[in-house]
C-alpha positions in Angstrom: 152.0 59.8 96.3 149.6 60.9 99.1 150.4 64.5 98.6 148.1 65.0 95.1 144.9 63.4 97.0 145.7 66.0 99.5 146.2 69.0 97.8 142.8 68.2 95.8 140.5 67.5 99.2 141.8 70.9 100.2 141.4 72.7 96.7 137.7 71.1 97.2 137.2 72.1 100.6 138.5 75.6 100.1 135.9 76.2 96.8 133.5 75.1 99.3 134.0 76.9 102.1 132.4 79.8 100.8 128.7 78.2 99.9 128.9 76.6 103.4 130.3 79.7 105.3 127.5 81.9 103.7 126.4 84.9 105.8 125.6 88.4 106.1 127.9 91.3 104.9 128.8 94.2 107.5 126.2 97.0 107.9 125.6 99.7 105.3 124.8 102.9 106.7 122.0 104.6 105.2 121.3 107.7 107.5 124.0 109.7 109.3 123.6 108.3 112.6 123.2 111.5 114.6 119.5 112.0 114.3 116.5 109.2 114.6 116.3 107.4 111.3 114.3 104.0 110.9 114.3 101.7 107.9 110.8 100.7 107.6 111.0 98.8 104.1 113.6 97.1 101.5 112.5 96.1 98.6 114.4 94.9 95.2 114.3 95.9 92.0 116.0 94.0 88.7 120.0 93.6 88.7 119.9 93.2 92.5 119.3 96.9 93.2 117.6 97.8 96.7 115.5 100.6 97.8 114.9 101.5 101.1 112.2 103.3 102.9 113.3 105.8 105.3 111.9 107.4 108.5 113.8 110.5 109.7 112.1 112.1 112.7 112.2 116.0 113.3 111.6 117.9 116.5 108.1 118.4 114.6 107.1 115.4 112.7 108.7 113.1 110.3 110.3 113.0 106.6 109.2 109.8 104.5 112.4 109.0 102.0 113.4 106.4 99.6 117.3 105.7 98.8 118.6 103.3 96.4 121.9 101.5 95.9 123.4 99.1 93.3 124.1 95.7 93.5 126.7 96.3 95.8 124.7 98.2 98.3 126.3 101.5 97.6 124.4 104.2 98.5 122.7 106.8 96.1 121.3 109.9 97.1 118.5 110.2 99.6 114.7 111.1 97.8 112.2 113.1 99.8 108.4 111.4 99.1 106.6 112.9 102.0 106.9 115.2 105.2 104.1 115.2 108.3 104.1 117.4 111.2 102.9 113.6 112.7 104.2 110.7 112.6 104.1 108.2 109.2 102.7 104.8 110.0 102.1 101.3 108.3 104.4 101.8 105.7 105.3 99.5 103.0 107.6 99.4 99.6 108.0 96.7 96.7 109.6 96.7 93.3 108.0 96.2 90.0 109.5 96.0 86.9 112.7 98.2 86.0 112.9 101.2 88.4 109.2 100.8 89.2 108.3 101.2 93.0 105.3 100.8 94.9 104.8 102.3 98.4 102.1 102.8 101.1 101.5 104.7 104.1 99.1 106.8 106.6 99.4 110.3 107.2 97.1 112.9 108.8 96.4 114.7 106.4 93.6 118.1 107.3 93.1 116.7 110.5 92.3 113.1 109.8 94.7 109.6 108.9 94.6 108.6 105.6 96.0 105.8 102.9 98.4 107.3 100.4 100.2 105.2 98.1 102.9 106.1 95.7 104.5 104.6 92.6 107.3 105.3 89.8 111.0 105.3 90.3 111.2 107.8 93.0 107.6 107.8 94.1 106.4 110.6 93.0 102.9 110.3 91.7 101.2 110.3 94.6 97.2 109.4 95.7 95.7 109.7 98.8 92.6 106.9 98.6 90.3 107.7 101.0 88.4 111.2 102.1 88.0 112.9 105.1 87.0 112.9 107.7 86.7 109.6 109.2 90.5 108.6 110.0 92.1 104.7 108.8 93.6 103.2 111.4 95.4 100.4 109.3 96.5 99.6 105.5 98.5 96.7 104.3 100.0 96.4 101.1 101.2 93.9 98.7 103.0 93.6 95.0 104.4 90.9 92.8 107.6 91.5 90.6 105.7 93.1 87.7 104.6 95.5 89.7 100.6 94.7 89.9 99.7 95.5 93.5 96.8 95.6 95.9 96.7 97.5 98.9 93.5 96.7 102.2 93.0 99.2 104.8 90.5 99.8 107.5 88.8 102.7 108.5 86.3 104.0 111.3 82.8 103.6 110.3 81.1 104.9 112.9 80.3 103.9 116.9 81.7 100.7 117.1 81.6 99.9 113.3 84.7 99.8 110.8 85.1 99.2 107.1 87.5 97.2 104.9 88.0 98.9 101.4 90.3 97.7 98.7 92.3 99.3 95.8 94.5 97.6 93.2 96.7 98.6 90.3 97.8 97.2 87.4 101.6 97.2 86.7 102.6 100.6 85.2 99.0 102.3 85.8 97.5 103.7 88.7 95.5 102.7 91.7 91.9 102.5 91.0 88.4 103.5 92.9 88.8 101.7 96.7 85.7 99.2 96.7 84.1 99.0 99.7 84.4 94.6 100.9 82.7 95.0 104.9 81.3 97.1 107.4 80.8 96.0 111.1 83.1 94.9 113.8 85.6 93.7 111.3 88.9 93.2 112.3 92.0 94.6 110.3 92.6 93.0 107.0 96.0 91.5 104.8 96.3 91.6 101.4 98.4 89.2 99.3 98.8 89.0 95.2 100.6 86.8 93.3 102.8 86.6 89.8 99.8 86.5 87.6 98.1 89.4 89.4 95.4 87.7 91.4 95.1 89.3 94.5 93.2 88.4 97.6 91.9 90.1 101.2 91.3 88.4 104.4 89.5 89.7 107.5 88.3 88.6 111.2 85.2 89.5 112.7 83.6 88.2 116.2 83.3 84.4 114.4 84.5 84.1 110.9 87.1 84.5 109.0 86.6 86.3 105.8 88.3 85.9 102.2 87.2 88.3 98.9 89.4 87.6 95.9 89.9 89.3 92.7 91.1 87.1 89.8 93.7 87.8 87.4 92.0 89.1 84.4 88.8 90.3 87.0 87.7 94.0 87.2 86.7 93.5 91.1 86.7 92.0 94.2 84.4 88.7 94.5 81.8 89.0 97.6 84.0 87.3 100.6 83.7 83.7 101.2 83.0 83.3 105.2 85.3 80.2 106.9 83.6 79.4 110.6 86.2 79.6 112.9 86.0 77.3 116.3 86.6 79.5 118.6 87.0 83.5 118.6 89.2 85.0 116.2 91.3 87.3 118.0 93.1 90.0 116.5 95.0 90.3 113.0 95.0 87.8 110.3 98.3 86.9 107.9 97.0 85.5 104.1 99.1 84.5 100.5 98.1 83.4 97.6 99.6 81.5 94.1 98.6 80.3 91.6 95.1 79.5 92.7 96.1 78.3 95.9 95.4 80.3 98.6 96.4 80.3 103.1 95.4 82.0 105.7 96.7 81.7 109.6 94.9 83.5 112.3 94.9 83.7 116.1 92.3 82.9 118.4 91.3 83.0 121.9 89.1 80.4 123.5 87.5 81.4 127.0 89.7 78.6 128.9 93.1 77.5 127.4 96.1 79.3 125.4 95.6 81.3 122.7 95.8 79.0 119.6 97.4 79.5 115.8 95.1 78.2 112.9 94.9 77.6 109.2 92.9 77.4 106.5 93.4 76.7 103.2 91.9 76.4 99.5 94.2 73.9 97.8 93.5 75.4 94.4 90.7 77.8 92.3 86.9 76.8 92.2 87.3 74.6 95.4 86.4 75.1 98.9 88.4 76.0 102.1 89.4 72.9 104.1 88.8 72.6 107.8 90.5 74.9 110.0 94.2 72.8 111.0 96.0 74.2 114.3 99.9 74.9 113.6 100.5 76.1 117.4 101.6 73.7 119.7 98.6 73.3 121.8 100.3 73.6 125.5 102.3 76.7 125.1 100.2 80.7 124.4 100.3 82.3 121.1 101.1 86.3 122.1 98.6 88.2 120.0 100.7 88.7 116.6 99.7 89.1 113.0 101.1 85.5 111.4 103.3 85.9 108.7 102.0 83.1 105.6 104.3 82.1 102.9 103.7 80.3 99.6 106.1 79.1 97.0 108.6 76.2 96.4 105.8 73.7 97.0 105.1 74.7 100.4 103.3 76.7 102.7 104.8 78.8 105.9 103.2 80.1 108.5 105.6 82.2 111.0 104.8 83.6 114.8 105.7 84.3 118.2 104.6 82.3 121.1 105.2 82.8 124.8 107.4 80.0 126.0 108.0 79.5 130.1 108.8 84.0 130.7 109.9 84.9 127.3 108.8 84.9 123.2 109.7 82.6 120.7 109.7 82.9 117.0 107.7 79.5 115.5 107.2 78.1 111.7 105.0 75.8 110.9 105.6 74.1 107.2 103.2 72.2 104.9 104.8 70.5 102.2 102.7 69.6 98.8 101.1 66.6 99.5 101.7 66.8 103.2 100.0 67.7 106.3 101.7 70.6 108.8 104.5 69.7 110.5 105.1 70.7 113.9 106.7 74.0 114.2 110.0 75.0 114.6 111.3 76.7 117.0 114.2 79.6 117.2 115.6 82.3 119.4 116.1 80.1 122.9 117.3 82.4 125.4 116.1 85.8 124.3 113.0 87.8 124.1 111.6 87.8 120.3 109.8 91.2 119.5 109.1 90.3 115.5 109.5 87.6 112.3 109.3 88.3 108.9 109.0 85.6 106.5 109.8 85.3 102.8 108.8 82.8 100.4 110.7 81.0 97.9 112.0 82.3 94.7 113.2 80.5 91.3 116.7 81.0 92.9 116.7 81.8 96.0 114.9 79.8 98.9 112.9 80.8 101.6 114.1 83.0 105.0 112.5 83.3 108.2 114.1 86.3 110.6 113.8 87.4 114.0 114.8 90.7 116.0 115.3 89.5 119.5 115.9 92.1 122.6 118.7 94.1 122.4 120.7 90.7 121.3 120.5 91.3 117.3 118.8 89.8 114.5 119.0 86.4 113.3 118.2 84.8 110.2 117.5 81.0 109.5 117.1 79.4 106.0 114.4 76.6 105.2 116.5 74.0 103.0 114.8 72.1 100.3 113.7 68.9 102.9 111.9 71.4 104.7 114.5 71.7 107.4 116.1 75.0 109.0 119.8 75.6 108.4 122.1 76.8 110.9 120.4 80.8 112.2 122.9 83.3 111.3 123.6 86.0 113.2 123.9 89.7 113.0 125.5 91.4 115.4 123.7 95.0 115.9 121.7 96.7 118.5 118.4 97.1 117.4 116.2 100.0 117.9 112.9 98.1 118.1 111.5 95.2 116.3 111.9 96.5 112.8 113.5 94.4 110.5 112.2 94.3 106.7 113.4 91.6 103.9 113.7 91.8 100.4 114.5 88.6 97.9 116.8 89.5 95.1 118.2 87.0 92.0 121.3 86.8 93.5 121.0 87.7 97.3 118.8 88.7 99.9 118.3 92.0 101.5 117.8 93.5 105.0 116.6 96.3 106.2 116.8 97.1 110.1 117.9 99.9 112.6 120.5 100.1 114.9 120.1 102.4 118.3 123.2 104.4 118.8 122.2 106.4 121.4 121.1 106.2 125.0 117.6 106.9 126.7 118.9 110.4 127.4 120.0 111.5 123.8 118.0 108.7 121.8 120.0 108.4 118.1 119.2 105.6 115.4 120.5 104.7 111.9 119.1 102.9 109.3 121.7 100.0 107.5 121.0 97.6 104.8 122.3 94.2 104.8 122.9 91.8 101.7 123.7 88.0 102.4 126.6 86.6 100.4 125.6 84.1 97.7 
């Protein structure tokens, strides 16, 4: 009579094993292997289909390519989008609608480094966004699931003087005219944009913090909204917007004590910034580190590395609606952490914070719906520098990284994917 109860508590148990075993599938080789190949960028188009962006260095500069795969991760065939007798920096993909892709990167181009950006389903129409023959230094790019995207970058001015332009595109056009937001000693810039299009540029100088936005339905950029900041801003700046609502975590450096992580944040449209709110713990340094911000599933995320006793730490700070921030969380004890990434929630899937640690993998830990991390999964590779891209798909998430193969005498890297299980 015991044996029925039995048999359905393990019937139970083995359905789910599966949801409580998730993890990440084995490696899927994207490059050969016997050359240097880095995967800079995944991103996911509808039906679960990734595309990667590749990096395959030559004795005499680099090839830019794209490759897709299906839901399964199977690999199509490898798309030339550019070559450079230099290297190709700062580069970034996303998926619109359909097969639509947007990419971004800087090449020298007749002597000097400039944005290029790319769109369609192998990237083809191409458009280089500023002249010679000043050089841009820095370019960040952002685009929501429709396929509307905005792209920031920051370019030499003159002696000791930089600018901050801006382009957007609507989904399924082309990039317009760059319009010109700063000139001084600005700092680099971030660029966010959410589902309805509305789009959003942050910026550091010497002791503000600067925000322009462009609405929805808007032609342009708004003049930028200046938040005092305590003490010196010190390098780059991490920003997100939704819905109206809009974050942005910087790092700064006071003359005596650690380096310190703030925030600010405009609750909704047509009100002001709040007061700055520190997220770091105040007795441990912040390394210099673009934050990575987050918004969706009614909360905000703000992801970094901080130096803890000899070695770096990943940290997430979360701010539920309704809530104030939490103090971080901590991950990676025992390693060296060279980079996050951070993704926000989806209608299905929730969000992800990852690390690539030295030499010792990459791991991956899930934020569950009480705001807490789940176990940090593991995946057992040998990275090849702190390069480590994600992707949210309906069904699963996707990772991009590079594993080092080689040695310091015949340096060799491939470029895998990685898809979680449900």
């Amino acid at each position: 009579m015991r044996l029925l109860p039995l048999l359905v508590a393990l019937t139970l148990w083995l359905l789910a094993a599966p949801a409580t075993r998730a993890d990440w599938g084995p490696p899927i080789p994207l490059s050969s292997g016997d050359q240097q190949s880095f995967a800079y960028a995944v991103a996911v188009a509808s039906g679960d289909r990734p595309a990667v962006l590749l990096d395959n260095r030559r004795a005499r500069g680099a090839v830019l390519s794209v490759r897709r795969t299906d839901a399964r991760g199977r690999p199509g065939r490898l798309v030339t989008v550019a070559r450079s007798n230099n290297s190709i920096q700062g580069i970034g993909l996303f998926a619109g609608r359909g097969s639509d892709l947007v990419a971004g990167w800087l090449e020298r181009i007749n002597g000097s480094r400039r944005p290029v950006v790319a769109i369609g389903p192998a990237l083809a129409d191409r458009q280089v966004l500023a002249p010679g023959p000043r050089s841009t230094q820095f370019m960040d790019l952002a685009a929501n699931r429709r396929g509307d995207a905005v792209v920031a970058f920051w370019r030499y001015a003159g002696t000791l003087q930089s600018s901050i332009f801006v382009a957007y595109r609507p989904a399924g056009g082309a990039f317009g005219t760059p319009q010109l937001l700063a000139t001084g000693t600005v700092g680099t810039p971030a660029a966010a944009i959410d589902e309805r299009g509305a789009a959003v540029v942050s910026w550091v100088d010497d002791a503000a913090v600067s925000v322009a936005e462009r609405g929805a339905a808007a032609g342009a950029f708004t003049a930028p909204v200046r938040i005092t900041a305590p003490t010196r801003p010190n390098g780059d700046i991490g920003v997100a917007i939704d819905n109206g609502r809009v974050v942005t975590s910087w790092v700064t450096s006071p003359r005596r004590g650690p380096n310190t992580v703030l925030v600010a944040e405009r609750p909704s449209l047509g009100q002001p910034f709040a007061a700055n709110a520190q997220v770091s713990v105040p007795a441990i340094t912040a390394p210099r580190q673009t934050p990575e911000v987050a918004l969706g599933g009614g909360r905000a995320l703000v992801a970094w590395t901080q130096r803890e006793d000899v070695i770096d730490r990943a940290a997430l700070a979360i701010r539920p609606d309704g809530g104030g921030w939490q103090a971080p969380i901590l991950r990676g004890a025992g390693v060296t952490v060279g980079a996050v990434d951070l993704l926000a929630a989806t209608a299905t899937r929730p969000p992800l914070l990852s690390l690539a640690t030295d030499h010792r993998g990459v791991q991956t830990t899930t934020i569950r719906g009480d705001g807490t991390p789940a176990p940090a999964r593991r995946i057992d590779i040998r990275p090849a520098g702190p390069f480590v891209s994600l992707a949210q798909g309906r069904t699963h998430t996707w990772l991009a990284t590079t594993r080092n193969l080689g040695s310091s005498r015949k340096p060799r890297s491939q470029a895998v994917l990685i898809r979680s299980t449900p």
